[in-house]
C-alpha positions as CSV (number, residue, x, y, z in Angstrom):
1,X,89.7,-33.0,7.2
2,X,86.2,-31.8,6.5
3,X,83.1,-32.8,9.8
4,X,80.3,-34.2,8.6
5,X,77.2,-33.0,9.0
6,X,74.3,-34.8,10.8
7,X,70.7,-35.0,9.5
8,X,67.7,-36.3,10.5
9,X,64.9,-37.5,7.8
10,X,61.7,-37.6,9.6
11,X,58.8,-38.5,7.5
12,X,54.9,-38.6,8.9
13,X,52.1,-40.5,6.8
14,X,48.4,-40.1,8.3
15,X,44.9,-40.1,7.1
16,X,43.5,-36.9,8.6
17,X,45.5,-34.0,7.1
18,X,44.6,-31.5,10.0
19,X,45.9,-34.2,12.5
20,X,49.2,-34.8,10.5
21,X,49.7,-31.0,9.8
22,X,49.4,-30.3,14.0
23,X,52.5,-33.3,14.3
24,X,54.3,-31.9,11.7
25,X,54.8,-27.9,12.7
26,X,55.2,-29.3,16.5
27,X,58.0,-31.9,15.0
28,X,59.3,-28.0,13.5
29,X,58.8,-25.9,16.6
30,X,60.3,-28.1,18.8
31,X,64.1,-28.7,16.3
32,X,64.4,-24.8,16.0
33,X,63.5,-24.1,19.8
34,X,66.6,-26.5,20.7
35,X,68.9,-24.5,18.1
36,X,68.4,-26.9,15.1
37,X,68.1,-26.0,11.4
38,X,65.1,-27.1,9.7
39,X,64.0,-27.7,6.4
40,X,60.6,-28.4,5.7
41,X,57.6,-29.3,6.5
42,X,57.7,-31.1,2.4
43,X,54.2,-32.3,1.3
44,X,55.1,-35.0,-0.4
45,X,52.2,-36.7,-3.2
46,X,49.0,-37.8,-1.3
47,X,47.9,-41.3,-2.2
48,X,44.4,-42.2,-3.0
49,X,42.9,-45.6,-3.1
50,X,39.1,-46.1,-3.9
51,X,37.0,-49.9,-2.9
52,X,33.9,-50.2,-5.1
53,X,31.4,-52.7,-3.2
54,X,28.5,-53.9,-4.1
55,X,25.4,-52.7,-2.3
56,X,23.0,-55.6,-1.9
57,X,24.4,-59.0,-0.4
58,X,22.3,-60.7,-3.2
59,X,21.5,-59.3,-6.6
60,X,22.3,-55.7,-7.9
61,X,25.1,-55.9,-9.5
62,X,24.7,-52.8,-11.0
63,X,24.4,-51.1,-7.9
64,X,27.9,-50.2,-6.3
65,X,29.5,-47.9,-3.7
66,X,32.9,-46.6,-3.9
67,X,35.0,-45.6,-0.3
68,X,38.5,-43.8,-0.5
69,X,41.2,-43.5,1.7
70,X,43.6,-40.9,1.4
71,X,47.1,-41.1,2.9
72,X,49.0,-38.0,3.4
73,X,52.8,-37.6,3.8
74,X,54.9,-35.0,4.9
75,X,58.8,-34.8,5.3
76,X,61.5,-32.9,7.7
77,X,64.6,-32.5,7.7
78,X,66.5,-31.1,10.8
79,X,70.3,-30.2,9.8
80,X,72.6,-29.6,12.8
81,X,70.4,-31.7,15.7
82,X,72.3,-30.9,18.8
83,X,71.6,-33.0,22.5
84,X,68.9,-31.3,23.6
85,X,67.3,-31.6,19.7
86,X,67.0,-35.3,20.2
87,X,66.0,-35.2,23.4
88,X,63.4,-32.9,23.0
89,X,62.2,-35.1,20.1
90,X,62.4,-38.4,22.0
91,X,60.2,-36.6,24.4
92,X,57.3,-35.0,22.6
93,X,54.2,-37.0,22.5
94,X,52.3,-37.1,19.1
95,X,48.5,-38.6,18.5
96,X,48.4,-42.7,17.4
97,X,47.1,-41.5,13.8
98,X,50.2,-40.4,12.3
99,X,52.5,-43.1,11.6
100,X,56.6,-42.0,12.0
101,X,59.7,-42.5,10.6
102,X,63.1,-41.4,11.4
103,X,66.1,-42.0,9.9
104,X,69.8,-40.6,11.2
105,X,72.2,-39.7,8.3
């Protein structure tokens, strides 16, 4: 009978690329220093939203300003996690604007 291997789909959105970049490589540094495979960091497709507001509370229509937002994603994959790989991870402290997701397969 064949084992099944265990995974561990983590996947990071944030606004500020640097911030979301630092999270990611210590999400990376953190699996293969407790003996974990890792695959990844994945950029995945950034997603861009623009607002166009009008300038003057009153009149002006013509005159508009547009704001963006850009969210970036990343995804991980750690093959193999052993004890200490999920209790390292429980453990490591990342900044409140990247928003997590984990999901055990």
């Amino acid at each position: 009978m064949k084992q099944q291997k265990q995974k561990i789909r983590i996947r990071l959105k944030g606004f500020d690329q640097g911030q979301l970049d630092r999270s990611t490589a210590d999400i990376v540094e953190t699996a293969k220093r407790t003996g974990a495979r890792v695959v990844g960091p994945i950029p995945l497709p950034t997603k861009r939203e623009v607002y166009t507001v009008l300038r003057s509370p009153h009149v002006d229509k013509k005159s508009r300003e547009q704001f963006e937002i850009r969210t970036h994603k990343r995804l991980v994959d750690i093959l193999d996690p052993t004890g200490k790989t999920i209790d390292a991870l429980k453990m490591l402290s990342l900044p409140a604007g990247v928003d997590i997701k984990i999901k055990a397969a």
